[in-house]
Backbone bond lengths (Angstrom), bond angles and torsions (degrees), N, CA, C in turn:
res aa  C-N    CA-C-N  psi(-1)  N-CA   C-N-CA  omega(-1)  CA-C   N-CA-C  phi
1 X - - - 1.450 - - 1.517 108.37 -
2 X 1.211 115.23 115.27 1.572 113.02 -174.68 2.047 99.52 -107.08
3 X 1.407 122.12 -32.08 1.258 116.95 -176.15 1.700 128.19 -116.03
4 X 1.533 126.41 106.83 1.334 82.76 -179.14 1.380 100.91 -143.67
5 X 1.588 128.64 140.05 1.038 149.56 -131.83 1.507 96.19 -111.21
6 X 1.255 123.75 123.61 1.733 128.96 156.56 1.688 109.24 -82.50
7 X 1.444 110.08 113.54 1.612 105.82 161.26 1.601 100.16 -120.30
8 X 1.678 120.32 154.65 1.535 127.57 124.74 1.727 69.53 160.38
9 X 1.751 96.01 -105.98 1.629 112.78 -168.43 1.332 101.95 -96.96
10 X 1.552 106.40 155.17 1.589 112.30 -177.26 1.474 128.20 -73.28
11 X 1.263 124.22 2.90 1.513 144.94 171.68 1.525 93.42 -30.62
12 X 1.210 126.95 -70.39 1.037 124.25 -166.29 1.656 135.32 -80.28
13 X 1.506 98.73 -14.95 1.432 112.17 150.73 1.337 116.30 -56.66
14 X 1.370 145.81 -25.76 1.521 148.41 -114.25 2.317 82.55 -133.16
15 X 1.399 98.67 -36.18 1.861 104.46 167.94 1.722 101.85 -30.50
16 X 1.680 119.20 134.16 0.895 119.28 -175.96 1.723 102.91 -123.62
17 X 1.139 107.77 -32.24 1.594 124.12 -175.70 1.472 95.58 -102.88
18 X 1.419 141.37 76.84 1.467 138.30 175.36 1.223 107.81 -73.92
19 X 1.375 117.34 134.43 1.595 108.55 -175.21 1.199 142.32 -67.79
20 X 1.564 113.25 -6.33 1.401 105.09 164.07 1.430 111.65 -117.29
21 X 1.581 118.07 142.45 0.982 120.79 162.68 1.804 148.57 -18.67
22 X 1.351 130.88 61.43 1.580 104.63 -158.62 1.611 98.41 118.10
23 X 1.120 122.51 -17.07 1.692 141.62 -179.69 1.280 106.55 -102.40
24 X 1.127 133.93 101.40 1.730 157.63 140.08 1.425 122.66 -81.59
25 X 1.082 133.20 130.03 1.503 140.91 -154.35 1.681 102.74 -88.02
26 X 0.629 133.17 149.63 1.846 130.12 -162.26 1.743 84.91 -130.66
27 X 1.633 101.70 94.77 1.722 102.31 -170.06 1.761 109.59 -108.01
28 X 1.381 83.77 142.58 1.433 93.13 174.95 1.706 108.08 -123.00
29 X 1.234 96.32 11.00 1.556 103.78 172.94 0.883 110.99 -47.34
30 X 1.724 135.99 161.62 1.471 130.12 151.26 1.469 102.55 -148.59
31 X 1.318 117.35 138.33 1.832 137.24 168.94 1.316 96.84 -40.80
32 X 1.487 111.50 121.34 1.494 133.30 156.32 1.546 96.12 82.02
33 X 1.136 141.73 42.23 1.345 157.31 131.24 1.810 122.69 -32.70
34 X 1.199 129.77 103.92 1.398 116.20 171.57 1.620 93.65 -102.69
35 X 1.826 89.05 -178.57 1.700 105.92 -178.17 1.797 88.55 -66.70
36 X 1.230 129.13 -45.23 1.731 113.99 -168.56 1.428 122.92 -47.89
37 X 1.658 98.86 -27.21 1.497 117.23 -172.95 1.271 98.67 -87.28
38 X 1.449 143.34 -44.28 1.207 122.99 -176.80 1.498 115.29 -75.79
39 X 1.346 117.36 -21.80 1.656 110.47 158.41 1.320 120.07 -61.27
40 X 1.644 114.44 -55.10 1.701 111.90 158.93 1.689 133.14 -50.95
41 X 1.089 110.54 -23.80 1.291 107.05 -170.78 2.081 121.57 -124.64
42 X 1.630 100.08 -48.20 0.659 132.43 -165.45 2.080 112.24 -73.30
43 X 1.279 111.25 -56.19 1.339 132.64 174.44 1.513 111.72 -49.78
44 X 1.604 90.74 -58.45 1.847 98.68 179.59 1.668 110.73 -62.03
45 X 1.211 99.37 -19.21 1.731 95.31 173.35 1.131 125.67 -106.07
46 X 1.352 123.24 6.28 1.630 140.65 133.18 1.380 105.29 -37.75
47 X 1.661 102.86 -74.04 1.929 106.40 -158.23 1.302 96.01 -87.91
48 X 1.280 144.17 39.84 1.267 141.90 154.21 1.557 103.86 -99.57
49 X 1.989 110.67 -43.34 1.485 106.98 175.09 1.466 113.73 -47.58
50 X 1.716 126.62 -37.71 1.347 137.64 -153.05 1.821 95.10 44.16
51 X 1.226 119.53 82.22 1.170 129.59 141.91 1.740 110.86 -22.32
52 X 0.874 119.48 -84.33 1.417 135.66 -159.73 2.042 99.02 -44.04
53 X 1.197 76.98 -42.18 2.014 78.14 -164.89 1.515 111.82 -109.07
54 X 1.793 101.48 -3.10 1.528 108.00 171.09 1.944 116.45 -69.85
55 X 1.259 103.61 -34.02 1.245 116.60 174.18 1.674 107.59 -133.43
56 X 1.513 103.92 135.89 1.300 127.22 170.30 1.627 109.85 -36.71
57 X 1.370 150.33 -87.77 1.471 132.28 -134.76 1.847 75.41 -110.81
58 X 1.472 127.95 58.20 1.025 113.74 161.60 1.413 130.17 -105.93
59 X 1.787 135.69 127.88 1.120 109.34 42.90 1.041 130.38 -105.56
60 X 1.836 116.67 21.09 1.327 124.09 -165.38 1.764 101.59 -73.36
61 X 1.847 130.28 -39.10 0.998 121.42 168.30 1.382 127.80 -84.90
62 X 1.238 133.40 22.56 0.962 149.26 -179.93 1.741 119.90 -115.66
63 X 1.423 116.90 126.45 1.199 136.74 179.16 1.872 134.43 -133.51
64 X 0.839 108.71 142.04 1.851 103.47 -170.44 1.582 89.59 -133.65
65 X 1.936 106.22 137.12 1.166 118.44 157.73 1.424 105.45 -111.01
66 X 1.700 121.87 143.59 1.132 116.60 -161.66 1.776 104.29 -120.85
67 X 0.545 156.41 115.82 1.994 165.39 169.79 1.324 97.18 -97.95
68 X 1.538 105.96 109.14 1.478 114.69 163.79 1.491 91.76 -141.32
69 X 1.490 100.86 179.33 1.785 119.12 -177.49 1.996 125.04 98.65
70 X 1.276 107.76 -33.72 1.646 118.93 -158.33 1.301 91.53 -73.18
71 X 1.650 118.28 -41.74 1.719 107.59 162.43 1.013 129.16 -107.63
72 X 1.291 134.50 13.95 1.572 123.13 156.12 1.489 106.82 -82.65
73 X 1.312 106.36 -18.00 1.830 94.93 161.44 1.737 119.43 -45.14
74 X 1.503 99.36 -54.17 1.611 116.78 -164.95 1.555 116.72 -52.90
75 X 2.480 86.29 -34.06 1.360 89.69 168.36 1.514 147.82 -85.80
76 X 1.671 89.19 -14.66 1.601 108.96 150.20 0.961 125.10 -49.43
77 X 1.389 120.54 -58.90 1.410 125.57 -162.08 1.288 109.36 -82.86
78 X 1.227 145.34 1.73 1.608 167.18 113.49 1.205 123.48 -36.57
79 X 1.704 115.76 -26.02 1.307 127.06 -171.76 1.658 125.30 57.53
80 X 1.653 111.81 -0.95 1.582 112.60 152.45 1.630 117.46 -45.85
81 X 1.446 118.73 -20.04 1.715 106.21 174.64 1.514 90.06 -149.22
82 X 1.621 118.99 171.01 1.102 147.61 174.39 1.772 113.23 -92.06
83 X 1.333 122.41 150.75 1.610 129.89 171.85 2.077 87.91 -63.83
84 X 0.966 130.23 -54.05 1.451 118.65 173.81 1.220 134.45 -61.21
85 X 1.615 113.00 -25.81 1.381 97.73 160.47 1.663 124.98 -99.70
86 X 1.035 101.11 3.36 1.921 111.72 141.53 0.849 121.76 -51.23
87 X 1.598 124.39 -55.10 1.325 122.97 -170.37 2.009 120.35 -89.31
88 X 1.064 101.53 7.18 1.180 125.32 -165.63 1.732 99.07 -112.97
89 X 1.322 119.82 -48.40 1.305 118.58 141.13 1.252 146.58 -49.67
90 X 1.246 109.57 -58.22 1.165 115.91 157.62 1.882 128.39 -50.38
91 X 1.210 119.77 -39.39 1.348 136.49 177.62 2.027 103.56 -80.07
92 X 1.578 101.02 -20.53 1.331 91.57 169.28 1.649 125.13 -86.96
93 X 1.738 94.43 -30.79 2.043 108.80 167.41 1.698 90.65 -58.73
94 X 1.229 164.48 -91.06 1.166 159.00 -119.12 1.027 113.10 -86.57
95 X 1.425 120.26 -22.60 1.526 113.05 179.64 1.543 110.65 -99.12
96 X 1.413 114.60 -13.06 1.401 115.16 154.12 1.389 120.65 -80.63
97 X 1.024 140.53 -19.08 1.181 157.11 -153.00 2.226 88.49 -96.69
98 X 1.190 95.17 -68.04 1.568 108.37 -166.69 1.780 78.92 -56.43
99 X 1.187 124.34 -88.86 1.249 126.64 -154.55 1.581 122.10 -39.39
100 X 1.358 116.26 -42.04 1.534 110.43 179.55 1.297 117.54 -117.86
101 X 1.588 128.44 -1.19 1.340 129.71 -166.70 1.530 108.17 -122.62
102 X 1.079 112.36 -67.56 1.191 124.41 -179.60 1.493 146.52 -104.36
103 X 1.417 129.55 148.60 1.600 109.60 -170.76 1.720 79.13 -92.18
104 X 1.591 105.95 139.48 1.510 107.72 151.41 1.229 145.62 -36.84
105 X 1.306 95.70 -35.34 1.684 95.03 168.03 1.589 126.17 -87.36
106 X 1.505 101.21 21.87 1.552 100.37 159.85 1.659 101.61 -141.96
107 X 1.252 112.67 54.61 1.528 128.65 156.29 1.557 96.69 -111.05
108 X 1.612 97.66 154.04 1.546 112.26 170.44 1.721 103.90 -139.97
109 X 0.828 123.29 105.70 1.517 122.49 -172.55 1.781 92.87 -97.74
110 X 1.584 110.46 150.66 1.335 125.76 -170.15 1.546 107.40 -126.95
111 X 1.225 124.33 112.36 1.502 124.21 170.24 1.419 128.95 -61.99
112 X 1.159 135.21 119.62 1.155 138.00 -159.12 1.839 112.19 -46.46
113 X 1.225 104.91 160.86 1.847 101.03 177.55 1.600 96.59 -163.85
114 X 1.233 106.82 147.03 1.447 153.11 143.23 1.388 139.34 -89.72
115 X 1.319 119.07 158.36 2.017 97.57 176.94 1.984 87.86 -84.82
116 X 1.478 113.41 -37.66 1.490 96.49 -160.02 2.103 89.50 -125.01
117 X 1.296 101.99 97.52 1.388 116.21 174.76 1.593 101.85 -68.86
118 X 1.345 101.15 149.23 1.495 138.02 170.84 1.555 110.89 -102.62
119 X 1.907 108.52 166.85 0.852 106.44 171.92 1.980 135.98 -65.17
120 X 1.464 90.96 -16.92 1.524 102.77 -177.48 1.543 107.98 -78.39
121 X 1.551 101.31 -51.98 1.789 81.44 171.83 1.400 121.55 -82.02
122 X 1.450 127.77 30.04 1.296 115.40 170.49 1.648 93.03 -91.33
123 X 1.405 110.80 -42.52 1.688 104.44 -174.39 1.415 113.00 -76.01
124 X 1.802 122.06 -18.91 1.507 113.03 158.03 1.664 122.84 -55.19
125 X 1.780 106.11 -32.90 1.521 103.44 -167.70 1.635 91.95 -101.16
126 X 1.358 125.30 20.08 1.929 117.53 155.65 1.241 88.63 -98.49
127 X 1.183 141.07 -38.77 1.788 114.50 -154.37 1.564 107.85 -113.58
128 X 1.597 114.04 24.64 1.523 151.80 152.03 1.515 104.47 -66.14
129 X 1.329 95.94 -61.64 1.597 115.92 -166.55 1.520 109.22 -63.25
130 X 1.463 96.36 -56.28 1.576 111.61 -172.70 1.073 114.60 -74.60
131 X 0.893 133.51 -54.27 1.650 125.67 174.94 1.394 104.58 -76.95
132 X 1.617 158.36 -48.86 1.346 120.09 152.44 1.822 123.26 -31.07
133 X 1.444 126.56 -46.66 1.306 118.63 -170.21 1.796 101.08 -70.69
134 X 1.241 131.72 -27.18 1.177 139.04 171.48 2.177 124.42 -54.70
135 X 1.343 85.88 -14.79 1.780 102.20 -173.30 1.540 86.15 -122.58
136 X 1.287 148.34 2.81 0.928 137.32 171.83 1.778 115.89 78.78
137 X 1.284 108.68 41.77 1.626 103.83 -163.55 2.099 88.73 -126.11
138 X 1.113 103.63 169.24 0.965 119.72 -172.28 1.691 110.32 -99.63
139 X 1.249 125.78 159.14 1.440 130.41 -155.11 1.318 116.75 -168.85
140 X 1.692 101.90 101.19 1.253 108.93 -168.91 1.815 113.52 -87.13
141 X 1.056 119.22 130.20 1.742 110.13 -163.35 1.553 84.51 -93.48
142 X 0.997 119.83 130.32 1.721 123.96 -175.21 1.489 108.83 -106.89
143 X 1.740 118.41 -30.92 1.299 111.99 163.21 1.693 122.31 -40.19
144 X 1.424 101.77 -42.36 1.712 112.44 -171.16 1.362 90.66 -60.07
145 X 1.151 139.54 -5.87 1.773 94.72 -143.84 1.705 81.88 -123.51
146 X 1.478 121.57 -22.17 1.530 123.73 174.13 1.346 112.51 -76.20
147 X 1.429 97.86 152.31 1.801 119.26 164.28 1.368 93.38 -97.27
148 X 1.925 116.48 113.32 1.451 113.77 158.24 1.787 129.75 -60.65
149 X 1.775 103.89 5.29 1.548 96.07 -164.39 2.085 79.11 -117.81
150 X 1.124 114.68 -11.47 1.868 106.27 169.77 1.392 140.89 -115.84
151 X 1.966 94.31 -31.09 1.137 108.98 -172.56 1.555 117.56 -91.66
152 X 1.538 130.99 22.29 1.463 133.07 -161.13 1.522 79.50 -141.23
153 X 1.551 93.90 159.50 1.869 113.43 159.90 1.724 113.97 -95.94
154 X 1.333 130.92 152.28 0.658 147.48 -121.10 2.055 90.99 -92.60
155 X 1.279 107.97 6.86 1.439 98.96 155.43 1.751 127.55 -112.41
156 X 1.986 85.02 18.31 1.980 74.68 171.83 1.211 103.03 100.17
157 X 1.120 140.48 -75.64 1.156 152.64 -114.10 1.851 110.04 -123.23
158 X 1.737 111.62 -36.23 1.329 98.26 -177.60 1.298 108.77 -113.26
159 X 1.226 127.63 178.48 1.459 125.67 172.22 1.448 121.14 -71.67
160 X 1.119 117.85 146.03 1.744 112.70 157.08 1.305 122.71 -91.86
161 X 1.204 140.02 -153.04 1.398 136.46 -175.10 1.728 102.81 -84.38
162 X 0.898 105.91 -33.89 1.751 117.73 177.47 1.356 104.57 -56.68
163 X 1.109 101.20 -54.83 1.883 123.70 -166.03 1.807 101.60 -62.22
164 X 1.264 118.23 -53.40 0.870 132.02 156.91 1.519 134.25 -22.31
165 X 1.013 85.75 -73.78 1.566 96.63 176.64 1.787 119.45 -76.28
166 X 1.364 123.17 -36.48 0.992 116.50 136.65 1.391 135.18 -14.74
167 X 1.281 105.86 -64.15 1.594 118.63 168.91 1.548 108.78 -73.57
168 X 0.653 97.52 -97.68 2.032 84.57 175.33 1.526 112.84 -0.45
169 X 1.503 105.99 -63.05 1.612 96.04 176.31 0.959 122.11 -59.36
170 X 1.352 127.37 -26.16 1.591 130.82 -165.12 2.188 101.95 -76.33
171 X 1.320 94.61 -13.42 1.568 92.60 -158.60 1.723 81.44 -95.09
172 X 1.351 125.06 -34.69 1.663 104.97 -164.43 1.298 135.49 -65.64
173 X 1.465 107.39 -22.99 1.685 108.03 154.98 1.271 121.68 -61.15
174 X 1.364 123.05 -44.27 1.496 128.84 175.77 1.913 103.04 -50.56
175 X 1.614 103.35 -78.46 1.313 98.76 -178.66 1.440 139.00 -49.18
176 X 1.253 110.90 -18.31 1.699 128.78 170.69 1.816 109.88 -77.77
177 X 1.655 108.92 -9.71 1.251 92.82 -175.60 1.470 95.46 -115.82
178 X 1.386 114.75 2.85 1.681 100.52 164.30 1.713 109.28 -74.07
C-alpha cells in the first residue's frame, strides 16, 4: 500500500500513531462533515486528484478510509435531513466511489461513534454497516473497539490518545492487506 486517502469527518485526520510505518493519510477530511458534504465537496475532489493517473500502479496502490454519520446524526436530530436521505447519500458516496475511483477492496468505511450513543446513531452505524457490506467494502465498527469511560476526550465525541491508537490498530491489518 503506498497511498491512502482520509475522506468524510476529520476523526481520522486527528490519528497520531498511524499504523504503518512511513504511511500518513493524505486527508481531505474536514470537522463537521456530513455524507451531503462529501458528495458536495469532498467526491469532486477525489476526481479532480484522478487517482488512477495521479499515481503510477494506481488503483492497485491506492486506498480511501471513509468516516461518515457523527454529523448527520446532529442533522437528524435537528431535522435539517431524514435517516433516508442519509442513506440515499450515503449509498450515493459508494456507488460513486466503487464506480469511478476505487476498487472496493481498498475502501474502509468507519461507523460512526460517541462515548454515550443514542438511538439515531445506532441505526446510522447499521445502515453504515449495511450498505458498505452491500458494495462489497469493508466496515470497521469503531464503537466496539472504544472504552466510552477512557478512550474519548472529555466532549464525547473525539478520540484521546488511547482512542486513537486503538483505531490505528484496528486499520493495520486492513491496510497491510491492500
Amino acid at each position: 500500500m503506498a497511498f491512502v486517502i482520509t475522506a468524510g469527518d476529520s476523526k481520522l485526520g486527528h490519528i497520531t500513531a498511524w499504523p504503518i510505518a512511513g504511511l500518513g493519510p493524505n486527508n481531505l477530511a474536514l470537522g463537521g462533515v456530513t455524507a451531503q458534504d462529501v458528495i458536495d465537496l469532498q467526491l469532486p475532489a477525489l476526481a479532480r486528484l484522478q487517482v488512477p493517473y495521479f499515481m503510477p500502479n494506481s488503483p492497485a496502490n491506492a486506498g480511501l478510509i471513509l468516516a461518515v454519520g457523527t454529523n448527520d446524526r446532529v442533522a437528524i436530530l435537528s431535522g435539517a435531513m431524514t435517516l433516508a436521505q442519509f442513506v440515499a447519500n450515503y449509498t450515493q458516496i459508494l456507488q460513486t466511489l466503487v464506480d469511478t475511483l476505487f476498487d472496493a477492496a481498498r475502501i474502509l468505511t468507519c461507523t460512526p461513534d460517541l462515548a454515550a450513543p443514542d438511538d439515531v446513531l445506532e441505526e446510522l452505524i447499521g445502515q453504515v454497516a449495511t450498505i458498505s457490506q452491500s458494495f462489497g467494502i469493508s466496515c470497521c465498527n469503531i464503537g466496539s473497539l472504544l472504552d466510552p469511560a477512557s478512550d474519548y476526550l472529555p466532549d464525547g465525541i473525539h478520540w484521546n490518545a488511547s482512542g486513537q491508537a486503538k483505531v490505528a490498530a484496528s486499520f493495520a491489518g486492513e491496510l497491510q492487506n491492500w
